[in-house]
DSSP file (Angstrom, degrees, kcal/mol; ACC not computed):
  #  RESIDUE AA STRUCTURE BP1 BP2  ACC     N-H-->O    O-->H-N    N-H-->O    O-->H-N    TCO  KAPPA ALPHA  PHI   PSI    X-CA   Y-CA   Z-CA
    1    1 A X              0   0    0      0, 0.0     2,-0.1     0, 0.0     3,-0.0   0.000 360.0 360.0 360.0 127.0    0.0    0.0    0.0
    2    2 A X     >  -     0   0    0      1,-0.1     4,-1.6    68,-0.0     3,-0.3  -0.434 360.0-120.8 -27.5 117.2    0.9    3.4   -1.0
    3    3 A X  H >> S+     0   0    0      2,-0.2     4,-1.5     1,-0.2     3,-1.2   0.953 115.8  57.1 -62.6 -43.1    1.0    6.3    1.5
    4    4 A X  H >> S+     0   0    0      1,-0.3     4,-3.0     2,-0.2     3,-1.4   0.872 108.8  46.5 -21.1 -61.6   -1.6    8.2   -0.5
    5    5 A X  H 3> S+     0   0    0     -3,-0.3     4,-1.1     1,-0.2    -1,-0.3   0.825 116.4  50.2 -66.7 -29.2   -3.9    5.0    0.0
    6    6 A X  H <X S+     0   0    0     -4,-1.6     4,-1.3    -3,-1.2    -1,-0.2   0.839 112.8  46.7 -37.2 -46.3   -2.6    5.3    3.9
    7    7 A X  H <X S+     0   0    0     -4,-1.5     4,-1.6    -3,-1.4     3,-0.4   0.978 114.9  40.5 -93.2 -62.9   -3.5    8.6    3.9
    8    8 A X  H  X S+     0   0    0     -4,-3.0     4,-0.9     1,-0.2    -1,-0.2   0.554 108.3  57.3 -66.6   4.3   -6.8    8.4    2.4
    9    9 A X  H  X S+     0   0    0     -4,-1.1     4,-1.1     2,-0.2    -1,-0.2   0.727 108.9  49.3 -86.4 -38.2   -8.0    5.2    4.2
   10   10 A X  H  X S+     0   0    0     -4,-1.3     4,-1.9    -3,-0.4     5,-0.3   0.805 113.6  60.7 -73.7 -14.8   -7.1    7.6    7.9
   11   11 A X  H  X S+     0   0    0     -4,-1.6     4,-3.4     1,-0.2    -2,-0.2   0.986 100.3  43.3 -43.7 -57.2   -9.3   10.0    5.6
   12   12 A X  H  X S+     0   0    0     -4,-0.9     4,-2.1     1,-0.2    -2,-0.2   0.652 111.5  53.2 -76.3 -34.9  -12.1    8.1    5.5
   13   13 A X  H  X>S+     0   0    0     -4,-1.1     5,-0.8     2,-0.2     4,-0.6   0.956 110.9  51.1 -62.7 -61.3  -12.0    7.2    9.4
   14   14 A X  H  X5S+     0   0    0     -4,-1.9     4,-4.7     1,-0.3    -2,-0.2   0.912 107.4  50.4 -39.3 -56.0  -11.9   10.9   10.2
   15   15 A X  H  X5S+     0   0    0     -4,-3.4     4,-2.4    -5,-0.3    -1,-0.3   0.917 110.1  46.7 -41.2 -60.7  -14.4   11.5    8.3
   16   16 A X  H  X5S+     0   0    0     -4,-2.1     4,-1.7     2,-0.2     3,-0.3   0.953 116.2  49.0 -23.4 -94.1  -16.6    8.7    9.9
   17   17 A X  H  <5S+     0   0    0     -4,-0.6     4,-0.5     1,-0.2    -1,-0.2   0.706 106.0  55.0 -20.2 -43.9  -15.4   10.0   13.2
   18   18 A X  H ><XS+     0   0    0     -4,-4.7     3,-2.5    -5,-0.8     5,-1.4   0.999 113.4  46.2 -61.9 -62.2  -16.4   13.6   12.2
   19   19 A X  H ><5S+     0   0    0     -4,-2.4     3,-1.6    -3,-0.3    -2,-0.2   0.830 112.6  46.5 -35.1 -56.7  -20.0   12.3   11.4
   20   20 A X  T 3<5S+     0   0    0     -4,-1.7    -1,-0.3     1,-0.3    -3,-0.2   0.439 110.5  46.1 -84.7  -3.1  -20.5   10.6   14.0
   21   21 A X  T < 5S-     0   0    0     -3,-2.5    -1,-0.3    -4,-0.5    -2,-0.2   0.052 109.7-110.5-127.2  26.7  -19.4   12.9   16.6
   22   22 A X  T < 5S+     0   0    0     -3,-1.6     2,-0.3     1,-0.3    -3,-0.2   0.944  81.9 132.5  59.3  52.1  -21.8   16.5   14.8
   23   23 A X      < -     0   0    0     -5,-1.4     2,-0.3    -6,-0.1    -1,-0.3  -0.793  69.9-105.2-117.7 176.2  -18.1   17.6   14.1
   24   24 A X        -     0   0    0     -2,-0.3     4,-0.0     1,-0.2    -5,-0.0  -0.766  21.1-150.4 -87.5 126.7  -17.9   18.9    9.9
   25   25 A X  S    S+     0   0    0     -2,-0.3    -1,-0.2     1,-0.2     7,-0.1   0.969 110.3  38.5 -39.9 -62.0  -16.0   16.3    7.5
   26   26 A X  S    S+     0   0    0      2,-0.1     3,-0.2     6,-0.0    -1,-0.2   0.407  98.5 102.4-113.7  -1.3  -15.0   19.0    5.6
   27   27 A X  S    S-     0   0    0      1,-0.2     2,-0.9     2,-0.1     3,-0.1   0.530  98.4 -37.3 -38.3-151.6  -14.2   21.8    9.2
   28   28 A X     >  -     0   0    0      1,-0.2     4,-1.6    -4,-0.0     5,-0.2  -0.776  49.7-144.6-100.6 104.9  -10.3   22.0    9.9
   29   29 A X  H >> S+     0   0    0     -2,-0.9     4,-3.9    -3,-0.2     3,-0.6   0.892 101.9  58.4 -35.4 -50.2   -8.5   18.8    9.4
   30   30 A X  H 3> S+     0   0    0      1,-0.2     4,-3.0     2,-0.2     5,-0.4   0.989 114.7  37.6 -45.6 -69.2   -6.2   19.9   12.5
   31   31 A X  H 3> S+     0   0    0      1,-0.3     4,-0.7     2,-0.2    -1,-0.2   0.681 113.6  47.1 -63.0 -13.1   -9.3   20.1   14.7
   32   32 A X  H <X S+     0   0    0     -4,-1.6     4,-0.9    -3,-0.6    -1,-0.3   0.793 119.5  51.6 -91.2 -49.4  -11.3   17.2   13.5
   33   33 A X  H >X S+     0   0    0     -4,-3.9     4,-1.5    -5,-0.2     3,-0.7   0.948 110.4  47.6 -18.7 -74.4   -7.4   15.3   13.9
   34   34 A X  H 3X S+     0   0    0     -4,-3.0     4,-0.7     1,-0.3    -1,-0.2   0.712 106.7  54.2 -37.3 -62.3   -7.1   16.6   17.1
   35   35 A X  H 3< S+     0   0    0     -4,-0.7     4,-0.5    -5,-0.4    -1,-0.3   0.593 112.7  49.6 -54.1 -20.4  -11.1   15.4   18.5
   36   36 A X  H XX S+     0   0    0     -4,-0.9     4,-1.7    -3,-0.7     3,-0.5   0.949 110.8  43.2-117.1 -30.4  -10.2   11.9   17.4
   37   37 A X  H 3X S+     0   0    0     -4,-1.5     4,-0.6     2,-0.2    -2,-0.2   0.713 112.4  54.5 -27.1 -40.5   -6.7   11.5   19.2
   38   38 A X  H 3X S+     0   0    0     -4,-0.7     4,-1.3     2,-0.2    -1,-0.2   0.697 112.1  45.1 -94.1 -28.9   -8.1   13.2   22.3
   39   39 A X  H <> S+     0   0    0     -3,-0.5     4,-1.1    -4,-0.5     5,-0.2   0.795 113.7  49.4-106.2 -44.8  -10.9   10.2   22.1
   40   40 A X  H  X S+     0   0    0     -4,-1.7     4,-1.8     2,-0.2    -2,-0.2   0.843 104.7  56.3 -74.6 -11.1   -8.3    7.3   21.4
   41   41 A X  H  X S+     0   0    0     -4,-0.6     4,-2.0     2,-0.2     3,-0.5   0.961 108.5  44.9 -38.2 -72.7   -6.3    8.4   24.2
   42   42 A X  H  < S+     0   0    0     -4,-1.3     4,-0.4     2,-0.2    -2,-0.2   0.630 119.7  51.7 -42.8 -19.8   -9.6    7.9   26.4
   43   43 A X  H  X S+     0   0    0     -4,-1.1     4,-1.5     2,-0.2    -1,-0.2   0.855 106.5  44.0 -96.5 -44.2   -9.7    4.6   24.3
   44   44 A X  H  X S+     0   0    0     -4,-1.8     4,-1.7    -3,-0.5     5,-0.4   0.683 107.4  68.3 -82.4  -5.1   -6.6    3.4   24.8
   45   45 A X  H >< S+     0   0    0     -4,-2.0     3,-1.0     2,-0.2    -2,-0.2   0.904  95.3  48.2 -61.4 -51.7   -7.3    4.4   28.4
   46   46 A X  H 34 S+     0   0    0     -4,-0.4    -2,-0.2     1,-0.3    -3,-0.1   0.981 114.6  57.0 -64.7 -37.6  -10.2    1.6   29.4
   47   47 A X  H 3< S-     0   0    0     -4,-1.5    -1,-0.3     1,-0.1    -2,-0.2   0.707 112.6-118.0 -75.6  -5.6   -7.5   -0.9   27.7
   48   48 A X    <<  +     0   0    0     -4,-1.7     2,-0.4    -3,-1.0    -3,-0.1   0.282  62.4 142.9 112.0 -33.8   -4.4   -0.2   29.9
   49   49 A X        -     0   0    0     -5,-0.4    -1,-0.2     1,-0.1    -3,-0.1  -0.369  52.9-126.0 -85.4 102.5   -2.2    1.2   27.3
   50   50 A X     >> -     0   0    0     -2,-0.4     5,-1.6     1,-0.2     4,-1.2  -0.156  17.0-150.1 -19.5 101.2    0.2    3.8   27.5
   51   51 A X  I  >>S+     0   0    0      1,-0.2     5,-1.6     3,-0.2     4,-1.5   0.974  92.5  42.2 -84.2 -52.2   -0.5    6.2   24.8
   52   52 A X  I  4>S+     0   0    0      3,-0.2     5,-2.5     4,-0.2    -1,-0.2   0.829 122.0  29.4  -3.4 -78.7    2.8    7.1   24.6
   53   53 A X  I  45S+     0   0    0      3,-0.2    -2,-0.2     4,-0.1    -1,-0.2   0.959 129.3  35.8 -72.9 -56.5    4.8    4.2   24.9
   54   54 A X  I  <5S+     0   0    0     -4,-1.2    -3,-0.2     3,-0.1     4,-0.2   0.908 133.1  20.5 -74.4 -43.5    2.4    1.6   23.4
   55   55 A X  I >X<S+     0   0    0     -5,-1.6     4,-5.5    -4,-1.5     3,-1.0   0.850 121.1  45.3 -86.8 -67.6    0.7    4.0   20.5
   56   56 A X  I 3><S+     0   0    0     -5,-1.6     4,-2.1     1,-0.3    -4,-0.2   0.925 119.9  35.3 -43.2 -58.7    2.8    7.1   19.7
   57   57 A X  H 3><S+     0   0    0     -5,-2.5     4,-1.3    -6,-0.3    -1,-0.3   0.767 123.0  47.8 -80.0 -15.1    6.4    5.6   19.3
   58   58 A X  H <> S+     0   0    0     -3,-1.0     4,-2.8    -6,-0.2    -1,-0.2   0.878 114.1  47.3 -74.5 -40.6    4.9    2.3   17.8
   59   59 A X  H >X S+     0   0    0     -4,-5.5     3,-1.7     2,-0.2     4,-1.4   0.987 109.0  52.7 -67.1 -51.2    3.0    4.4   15.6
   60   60 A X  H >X S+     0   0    0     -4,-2.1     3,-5.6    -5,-0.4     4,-1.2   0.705 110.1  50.1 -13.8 -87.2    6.2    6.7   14.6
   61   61 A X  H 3X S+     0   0    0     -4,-1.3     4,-1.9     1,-0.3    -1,-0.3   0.736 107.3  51.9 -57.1 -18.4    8.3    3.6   13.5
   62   62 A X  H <X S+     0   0    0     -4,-2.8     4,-0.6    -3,-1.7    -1,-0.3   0.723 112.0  47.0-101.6  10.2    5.7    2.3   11.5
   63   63 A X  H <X S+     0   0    0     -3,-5.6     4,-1.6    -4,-1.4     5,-0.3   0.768 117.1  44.1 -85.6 -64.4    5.5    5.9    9.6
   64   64 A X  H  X S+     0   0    0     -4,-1.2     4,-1.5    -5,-0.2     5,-0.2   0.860 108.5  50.9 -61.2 -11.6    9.0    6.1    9.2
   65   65 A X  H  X S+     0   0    0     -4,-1.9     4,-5.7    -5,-0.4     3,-0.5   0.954 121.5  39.3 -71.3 -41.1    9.6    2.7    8.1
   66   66 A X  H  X S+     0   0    0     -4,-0.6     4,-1.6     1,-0.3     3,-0.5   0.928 115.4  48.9 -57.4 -55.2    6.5    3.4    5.3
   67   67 A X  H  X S+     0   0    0     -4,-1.6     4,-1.6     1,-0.3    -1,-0.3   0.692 119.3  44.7 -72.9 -30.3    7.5    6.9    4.5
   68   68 A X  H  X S+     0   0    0     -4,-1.5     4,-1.8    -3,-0.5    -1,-0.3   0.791 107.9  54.1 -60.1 -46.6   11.3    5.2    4.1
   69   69 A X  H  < S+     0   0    0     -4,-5.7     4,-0.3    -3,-0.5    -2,-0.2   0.754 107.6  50.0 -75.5 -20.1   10.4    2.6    2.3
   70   70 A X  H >X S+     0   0    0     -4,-1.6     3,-3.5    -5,-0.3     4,-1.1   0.941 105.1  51.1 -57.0 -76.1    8.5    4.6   -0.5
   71   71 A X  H 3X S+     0   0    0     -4,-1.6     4,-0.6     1,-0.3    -2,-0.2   0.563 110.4  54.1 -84.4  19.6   10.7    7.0   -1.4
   72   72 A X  H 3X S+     0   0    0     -4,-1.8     4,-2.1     3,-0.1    -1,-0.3   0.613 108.1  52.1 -70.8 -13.3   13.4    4.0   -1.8
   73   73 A X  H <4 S+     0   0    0     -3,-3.5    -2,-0.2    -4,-0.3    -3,-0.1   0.817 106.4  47.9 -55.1 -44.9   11.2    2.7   -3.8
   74   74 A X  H  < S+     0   0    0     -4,-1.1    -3,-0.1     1,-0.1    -2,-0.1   0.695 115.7  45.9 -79.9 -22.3   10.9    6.1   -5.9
   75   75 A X  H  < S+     0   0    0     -4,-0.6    -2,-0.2    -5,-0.3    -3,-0.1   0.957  91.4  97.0 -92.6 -46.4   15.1    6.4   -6.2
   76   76 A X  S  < S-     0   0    0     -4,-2.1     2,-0.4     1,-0.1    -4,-0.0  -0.015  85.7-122.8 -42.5 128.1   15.3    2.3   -7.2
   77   77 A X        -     0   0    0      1,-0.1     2,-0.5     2,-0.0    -1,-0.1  -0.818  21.1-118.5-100.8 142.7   15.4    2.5  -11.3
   78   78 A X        -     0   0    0     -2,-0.4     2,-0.7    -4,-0.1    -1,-0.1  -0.592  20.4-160.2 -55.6  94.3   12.8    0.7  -12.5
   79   79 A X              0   0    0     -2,-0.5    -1,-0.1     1,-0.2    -2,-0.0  -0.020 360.0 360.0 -70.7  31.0   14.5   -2.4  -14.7
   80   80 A X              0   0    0     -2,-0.7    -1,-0.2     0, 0.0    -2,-0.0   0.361 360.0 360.0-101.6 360.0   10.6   -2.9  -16.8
């Protein structure tokens, strides 16, 4: 998967999330962002999890490995 398609499949939640919580789809990405981090914090609260430790820094490496692994992708010349 492509980050674009990364990026528009966490569209498609926000959006969902915007709906479902009277916020605007189409309001300020930051602030519709924002409301749905502030509510998965609270989420990963009732499981026990560290939002830190368990979410943030897992999620990081697995954005730099994608965001790395594309654009080697984009400097590897193509042999087709």
């Amino acid at each position: 998967m492509k980050n674009r398609e990364r990026a528009a499949c966490a569209k498609v939640a926000v959006d969902a999330f915007a709906k479902r919580t009277g916020l605007d789809p189409n309001d300020d990405m930051a602030m519709n962002l924002s409301d749905l981090v502030s509510d998965l914090m609270h989420l990963a609260d009732t499981h026990g999890l560290d939002w830190l430790e368990d979410i943030v820094r897992r999620a990081d490496m697995h954005y730099e490995a994608e965001v790395s692994e594309e654009k080697e992708e984009m400097e590897t010349p193509n042999d087709g």
